[in-house]
C-alpha positions as a Python dict, from the first residue, in 0.01 Angstrom:
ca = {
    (1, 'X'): (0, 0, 0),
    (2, 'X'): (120, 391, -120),
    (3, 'X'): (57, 572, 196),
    (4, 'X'): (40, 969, 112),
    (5, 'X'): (174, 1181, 389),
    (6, 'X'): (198, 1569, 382),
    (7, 'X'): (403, 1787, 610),
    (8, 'X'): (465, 2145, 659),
    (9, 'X'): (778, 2336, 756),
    (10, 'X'): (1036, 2583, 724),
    (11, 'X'): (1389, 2591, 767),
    (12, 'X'): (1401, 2645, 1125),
    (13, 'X'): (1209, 2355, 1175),
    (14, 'X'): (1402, 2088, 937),
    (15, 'X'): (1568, 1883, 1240),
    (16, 'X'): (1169, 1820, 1415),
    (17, 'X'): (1074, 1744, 1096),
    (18, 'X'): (1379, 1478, 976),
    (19, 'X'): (1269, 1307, 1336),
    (20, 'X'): (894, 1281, 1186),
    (21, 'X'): (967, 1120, 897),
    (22, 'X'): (1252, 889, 1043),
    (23, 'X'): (949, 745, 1293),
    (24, 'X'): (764, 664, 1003),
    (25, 'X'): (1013, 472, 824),
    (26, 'X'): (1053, 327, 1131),
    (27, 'X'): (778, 225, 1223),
    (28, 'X'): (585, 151, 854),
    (29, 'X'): (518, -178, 783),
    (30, 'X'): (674, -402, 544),
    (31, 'X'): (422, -335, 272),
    (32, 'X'): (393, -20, 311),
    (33, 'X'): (530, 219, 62),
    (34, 'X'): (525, 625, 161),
    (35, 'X'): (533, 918, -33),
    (36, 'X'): (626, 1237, 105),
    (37, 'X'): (501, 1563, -10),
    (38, 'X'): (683, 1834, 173),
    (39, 'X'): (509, 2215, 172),
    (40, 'X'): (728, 2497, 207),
    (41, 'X'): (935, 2830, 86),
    (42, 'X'): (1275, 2862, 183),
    (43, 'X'): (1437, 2477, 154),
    (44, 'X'): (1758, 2515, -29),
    (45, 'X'): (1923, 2156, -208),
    (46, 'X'): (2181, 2114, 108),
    (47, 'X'): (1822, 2072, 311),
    (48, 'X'): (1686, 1823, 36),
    (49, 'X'): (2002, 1672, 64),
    (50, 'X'): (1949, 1592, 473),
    (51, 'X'): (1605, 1460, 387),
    (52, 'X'): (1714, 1212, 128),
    (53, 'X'): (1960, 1074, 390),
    (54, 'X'): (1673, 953, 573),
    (55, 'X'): (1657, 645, 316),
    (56, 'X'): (1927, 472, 531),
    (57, 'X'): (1607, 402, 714),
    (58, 'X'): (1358, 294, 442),
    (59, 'X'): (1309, 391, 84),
    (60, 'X'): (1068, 666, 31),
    (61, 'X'): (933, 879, -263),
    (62, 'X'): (917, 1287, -153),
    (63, 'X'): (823, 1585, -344),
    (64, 'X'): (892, 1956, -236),
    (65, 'X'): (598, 2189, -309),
    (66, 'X'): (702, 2567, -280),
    (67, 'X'): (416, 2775, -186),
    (68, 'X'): (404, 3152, -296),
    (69, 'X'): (67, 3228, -300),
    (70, 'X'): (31, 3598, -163),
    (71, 'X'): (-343, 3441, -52),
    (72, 'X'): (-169, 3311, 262),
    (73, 'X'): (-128, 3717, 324),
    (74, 'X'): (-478, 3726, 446),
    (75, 'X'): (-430, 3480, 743),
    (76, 'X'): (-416, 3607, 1071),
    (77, 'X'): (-71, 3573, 1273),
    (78, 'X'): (51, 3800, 1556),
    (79, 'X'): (416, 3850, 1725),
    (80, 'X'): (319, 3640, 2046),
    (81, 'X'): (249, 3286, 1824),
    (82, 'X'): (452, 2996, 1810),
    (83, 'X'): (353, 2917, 1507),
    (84, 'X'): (435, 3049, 1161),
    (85, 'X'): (250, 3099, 853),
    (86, 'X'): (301, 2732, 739),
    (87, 'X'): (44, 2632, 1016),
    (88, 'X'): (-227, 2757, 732),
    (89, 'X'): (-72, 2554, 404),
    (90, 'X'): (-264, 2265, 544),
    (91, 'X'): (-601, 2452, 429),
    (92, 'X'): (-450, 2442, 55),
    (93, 'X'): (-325, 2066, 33),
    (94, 'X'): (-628, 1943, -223),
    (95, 'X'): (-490, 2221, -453),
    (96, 'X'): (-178, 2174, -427),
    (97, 'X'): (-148, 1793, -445),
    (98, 'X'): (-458, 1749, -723),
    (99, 'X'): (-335, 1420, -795),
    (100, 'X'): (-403, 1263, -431),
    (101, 'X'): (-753, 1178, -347),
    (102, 'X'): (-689, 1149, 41),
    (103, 'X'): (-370, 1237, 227),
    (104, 'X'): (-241, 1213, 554),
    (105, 'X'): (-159, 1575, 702),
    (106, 'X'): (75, 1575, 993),
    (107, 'X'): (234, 1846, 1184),
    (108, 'X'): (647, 1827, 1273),
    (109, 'X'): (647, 1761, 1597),
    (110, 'X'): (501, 1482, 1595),
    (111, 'X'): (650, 1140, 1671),
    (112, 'X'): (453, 825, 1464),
    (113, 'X'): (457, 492, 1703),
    (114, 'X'): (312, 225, 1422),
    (115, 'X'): (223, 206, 1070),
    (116, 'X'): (-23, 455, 920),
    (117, 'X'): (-192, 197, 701),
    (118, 'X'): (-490, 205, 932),
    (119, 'X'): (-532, 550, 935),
    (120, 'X'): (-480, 597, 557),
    (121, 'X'): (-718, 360, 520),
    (122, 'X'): (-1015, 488, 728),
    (123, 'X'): (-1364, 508, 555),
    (124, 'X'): (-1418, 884, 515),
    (125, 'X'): (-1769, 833, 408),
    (126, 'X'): (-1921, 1180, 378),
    (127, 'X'): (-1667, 1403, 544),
    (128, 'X'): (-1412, 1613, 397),
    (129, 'X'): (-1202, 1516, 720),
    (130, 'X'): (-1085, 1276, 1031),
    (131, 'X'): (-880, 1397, 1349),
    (132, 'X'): (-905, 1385, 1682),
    (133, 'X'): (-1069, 1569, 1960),
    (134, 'X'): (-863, 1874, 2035),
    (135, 'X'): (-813, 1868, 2433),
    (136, 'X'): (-1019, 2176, 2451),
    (137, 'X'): (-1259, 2093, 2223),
    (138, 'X'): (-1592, 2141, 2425),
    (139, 'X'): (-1436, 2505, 2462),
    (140, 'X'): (-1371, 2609, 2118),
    (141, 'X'): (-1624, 2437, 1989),
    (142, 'X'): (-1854, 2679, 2210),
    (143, 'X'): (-1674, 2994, 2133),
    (144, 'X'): (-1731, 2913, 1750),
    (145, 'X'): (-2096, 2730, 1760),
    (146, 'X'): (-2013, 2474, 1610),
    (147, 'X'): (-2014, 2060, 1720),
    (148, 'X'): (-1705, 1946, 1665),
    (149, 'X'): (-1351, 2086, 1703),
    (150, 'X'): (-1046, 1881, 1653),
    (151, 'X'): (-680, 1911, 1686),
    (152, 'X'): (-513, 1980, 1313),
    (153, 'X'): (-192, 1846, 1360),
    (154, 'X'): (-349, 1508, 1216),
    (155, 'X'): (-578, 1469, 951),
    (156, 'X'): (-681, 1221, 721),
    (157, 'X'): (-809, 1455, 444),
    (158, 'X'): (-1082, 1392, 180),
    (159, 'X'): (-909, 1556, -128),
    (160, 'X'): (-1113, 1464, -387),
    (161, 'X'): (-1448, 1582, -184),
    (162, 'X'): (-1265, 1928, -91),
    (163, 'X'): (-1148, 1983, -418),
    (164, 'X'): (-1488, 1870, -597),
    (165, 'X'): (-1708, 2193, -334),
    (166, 'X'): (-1447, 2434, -388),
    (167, 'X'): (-1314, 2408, 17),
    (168, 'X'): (-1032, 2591, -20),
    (169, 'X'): (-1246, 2938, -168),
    (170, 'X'): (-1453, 2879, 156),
    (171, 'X'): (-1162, 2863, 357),
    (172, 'X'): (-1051, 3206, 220),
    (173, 'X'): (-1366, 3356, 224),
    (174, 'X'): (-1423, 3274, 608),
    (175, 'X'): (-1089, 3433, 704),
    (176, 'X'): (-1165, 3713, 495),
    (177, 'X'): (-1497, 3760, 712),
    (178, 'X'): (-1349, 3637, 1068),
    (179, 'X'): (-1027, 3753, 1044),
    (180, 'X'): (-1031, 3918, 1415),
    (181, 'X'): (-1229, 3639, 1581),
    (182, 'X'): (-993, 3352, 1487),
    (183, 'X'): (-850, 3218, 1803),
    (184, 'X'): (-629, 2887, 1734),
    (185, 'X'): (-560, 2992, 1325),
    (186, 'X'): (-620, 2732, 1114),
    (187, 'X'): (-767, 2472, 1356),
    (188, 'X'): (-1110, 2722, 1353),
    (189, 'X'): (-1102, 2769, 1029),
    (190, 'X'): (-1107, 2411, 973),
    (191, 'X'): (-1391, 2385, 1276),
    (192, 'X'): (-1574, 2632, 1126),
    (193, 'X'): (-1599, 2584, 723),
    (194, 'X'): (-1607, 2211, 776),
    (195, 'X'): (-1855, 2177, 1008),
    (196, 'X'): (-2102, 1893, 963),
    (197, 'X'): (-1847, 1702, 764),
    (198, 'X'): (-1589, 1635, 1047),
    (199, 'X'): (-1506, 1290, 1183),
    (200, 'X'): (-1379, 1217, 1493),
    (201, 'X'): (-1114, 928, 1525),
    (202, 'X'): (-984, 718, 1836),
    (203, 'X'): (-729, 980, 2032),
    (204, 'X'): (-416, 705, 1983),
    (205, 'X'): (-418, 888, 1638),
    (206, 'X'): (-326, 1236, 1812),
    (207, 'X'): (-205, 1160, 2183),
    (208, 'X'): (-140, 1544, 2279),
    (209, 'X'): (114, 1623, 2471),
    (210, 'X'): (136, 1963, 2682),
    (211, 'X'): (-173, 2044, 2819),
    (212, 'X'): (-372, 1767, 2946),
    (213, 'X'): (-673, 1774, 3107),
    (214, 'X'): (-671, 1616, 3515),
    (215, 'X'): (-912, 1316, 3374),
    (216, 'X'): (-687, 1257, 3125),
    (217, 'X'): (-540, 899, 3190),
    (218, 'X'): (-128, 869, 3145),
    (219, 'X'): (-151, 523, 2975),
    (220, 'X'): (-387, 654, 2697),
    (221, 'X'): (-54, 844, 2565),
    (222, 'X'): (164, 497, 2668),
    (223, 'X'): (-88, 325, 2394),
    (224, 'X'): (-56, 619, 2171),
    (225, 'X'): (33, 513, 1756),
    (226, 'X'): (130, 915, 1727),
    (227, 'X'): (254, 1127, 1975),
    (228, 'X'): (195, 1501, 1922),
    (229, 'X'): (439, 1760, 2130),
    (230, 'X'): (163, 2059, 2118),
    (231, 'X'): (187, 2374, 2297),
    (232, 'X'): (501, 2503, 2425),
    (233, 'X'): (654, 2224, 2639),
    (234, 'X'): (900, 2041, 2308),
    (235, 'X'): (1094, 1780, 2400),
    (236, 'X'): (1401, 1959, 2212),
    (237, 'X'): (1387, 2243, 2460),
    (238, 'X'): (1640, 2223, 2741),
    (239, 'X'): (1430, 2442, 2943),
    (240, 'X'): (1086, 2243, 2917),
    (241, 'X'): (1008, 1961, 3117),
    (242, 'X'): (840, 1726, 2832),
    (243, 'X'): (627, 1450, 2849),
    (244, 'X'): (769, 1151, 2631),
    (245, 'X'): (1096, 1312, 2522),
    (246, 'X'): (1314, 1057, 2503),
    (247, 'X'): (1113, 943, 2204),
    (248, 'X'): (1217, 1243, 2057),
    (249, 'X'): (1561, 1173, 2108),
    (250, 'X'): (1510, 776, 2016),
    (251, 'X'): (1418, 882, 1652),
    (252, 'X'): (1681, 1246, 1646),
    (253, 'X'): (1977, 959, 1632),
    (254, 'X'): (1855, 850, 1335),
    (255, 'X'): (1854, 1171, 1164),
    (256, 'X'): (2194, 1367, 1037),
    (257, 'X'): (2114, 1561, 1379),
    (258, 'X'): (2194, 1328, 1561),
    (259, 'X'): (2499, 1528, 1751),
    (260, 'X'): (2218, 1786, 1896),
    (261, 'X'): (2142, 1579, 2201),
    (262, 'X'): (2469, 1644, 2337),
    (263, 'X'): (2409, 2005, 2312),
    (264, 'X'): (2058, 1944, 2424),
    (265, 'X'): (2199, 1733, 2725),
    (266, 'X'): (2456, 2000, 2817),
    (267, 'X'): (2247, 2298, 2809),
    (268, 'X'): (2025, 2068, 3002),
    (269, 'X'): (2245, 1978, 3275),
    (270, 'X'): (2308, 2387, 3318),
    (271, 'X'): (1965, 2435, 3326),
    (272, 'X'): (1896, 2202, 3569),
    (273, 'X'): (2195, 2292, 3781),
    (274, 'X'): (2079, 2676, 3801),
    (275, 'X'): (1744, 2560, 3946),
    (276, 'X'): (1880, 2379, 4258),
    (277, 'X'): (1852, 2753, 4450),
    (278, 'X'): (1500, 2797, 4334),
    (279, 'X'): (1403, 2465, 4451),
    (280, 'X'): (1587, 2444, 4805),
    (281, 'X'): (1428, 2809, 4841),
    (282, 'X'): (1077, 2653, 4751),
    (283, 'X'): (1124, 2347, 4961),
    (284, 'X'): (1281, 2572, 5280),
    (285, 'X'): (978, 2827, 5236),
    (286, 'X'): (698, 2548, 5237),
    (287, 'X'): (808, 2348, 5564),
    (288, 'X'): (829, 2707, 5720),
    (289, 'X'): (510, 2834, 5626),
    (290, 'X'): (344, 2524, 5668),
    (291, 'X'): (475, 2510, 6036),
    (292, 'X'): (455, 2845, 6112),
    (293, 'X'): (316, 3068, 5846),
    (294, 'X'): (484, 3354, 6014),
    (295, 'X'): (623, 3512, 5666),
    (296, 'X'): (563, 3506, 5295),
    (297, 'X'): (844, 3470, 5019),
    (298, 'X'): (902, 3642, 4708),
    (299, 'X'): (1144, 3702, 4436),
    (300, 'X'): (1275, 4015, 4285),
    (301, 'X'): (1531, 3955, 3978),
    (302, 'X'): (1497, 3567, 4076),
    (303, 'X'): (1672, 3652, 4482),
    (304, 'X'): (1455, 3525, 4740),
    (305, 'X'): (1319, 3773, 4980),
    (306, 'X'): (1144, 3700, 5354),
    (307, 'X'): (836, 3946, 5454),
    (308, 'X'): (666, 3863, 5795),
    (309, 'X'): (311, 3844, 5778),
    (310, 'X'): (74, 4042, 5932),
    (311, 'X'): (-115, 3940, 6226),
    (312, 'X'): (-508, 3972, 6196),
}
């Protein structure tokens, strides 16, 4: 079986997404085949180059896609998100692979656990796509009126439907008419234009990482296929305490970046080391006060200062 995967990504994100694609190979099973179509604007050959060493793994077909369409002006981004434009090329994939009639969309920081087969081969029926409950999905789904909201970082997308109603001019035409309400970017614009024609999926195809409800059960991520590293918490971050990233790591040594995770451990080891007077602070300040609650603690330029309470 030809699996069809598409991904998204710029320069700055080439290393998260050489670990994607290495869990696939991976992790695909013997009969499948993949084909890679890779969206973006600013690879140069040397970055083709790394990608095509991933074969050392498993053979693959791949296809770069540049996108220049001055559409993508229209969608909203501000100077506080993490995310970049390429977050909204997902909206254009039936356009710009016309040849595909379904097509697995992932996001790049995303680690895949087992073969895709089953996914690929979902029955779409009548929808125009799968995914996965986003965790706040009651909430956004509520803020938008609609009845389903999923997470976008994993689709299995009807291209040949989406293509056939013209999805992508309702797409535009929604942002054009919501631009200051949008929220989560592309994820509403996919609640809100597709609504009615959304599936929902079993959450071991999107276990999300980051901000997880409290009834949220550990082992459902344990018996995850894909692990997603949402929000701001990635496992590549020396500073974040991730859920799950040495799985990151386990796939990064197959990759030609291998040799960050010694940077990664070192800058982790310093970052680690400079919170030991934070936490004896913390831990000296909450047998105190829980003893005798005679004085509060705060911090000015990260030093520890004492203030006695006042009595009632």
């Amino acid at each position: 079986m030809t699996i069809s995967i598409c991904l998204a990504s710029d320069r700055n994100y080439l290393q998260h997404l050489s670990v994607t694609m290495a869990s696939i190979l991976k992790n695909k099973a013997p009969t499948d085949s993949i084909r890679f179509y890779i969206l973006g604007n600013a690879f140069t050959e040397s970055d083709q180059q790394i990608l095509h060493q991933l074969r050392s793994i498993a053979d693959f077909e791949m296809e770069y896609i540049p996108i220049k369409d001055k559409t993508l002006e229209i969608f909203p981004l501000s100077k506080k998100d993490r995310i970049t434009i390429e977050a909204y090329f997902r909206l254009f994939i039936p356009e710009l692979i016309p040849n595909e009639d379904r097509i697995i969309y992932l996001d790049c920081d995303i680690i895949v656990r087992n073969s895709l087969a089953e996914l690929y081969s979902m029955n779409l029926e009548n929808n125009y796509v799968l995914g996965v409950r986003d965790i706040d999905s009651r909430g956004n789904a509520k803020r938008l009126g609609t009845k389903r909201y999923i997470n976008s970082g994993v689709l299995l997308m009807n291209s040949r439907k989406m293509r056939e109603d013209g999805i992508h001019e309702k797409f535009i035409r929604y942002t054009l008419d919501n631009r200051n309400h949008i929220v989560w970017h592309d994820q509403d614009v996919i609640a809100a234009v597709l609504q009615g024609h959304i599936g929902y999926i079993s959450p071991v195809w999107n276990g999300q990482i980051g901000r997880l409800p409290d009834n949220m059960k550990f082992s459902r991520l344990h018996d995850a296929h894909i692990l997603h590293y949402i929000g701001d918490k990635k496992p590549w971050l020396p500073y974040k305490n991730s859920t799950f990233a040495d799985e990151y790591f386990k796939y990064l040594k197959l990759t030609p970046f291998a040799d960050f995770e010694k940077t990664y451990r070192k800058h982790r080891f310093l970052w680690q080391l400079s919170r030991i007077p934070v936490t004896l602070t913390n831990l000296i300040f909450l047998k105190k006060t829980s003893q005798l609650r005679s004085y509060r603690t705060f911090r000015i330029f990260g030093i520890p200062f004492k203030q006695k309470r006042k009595k009632k």
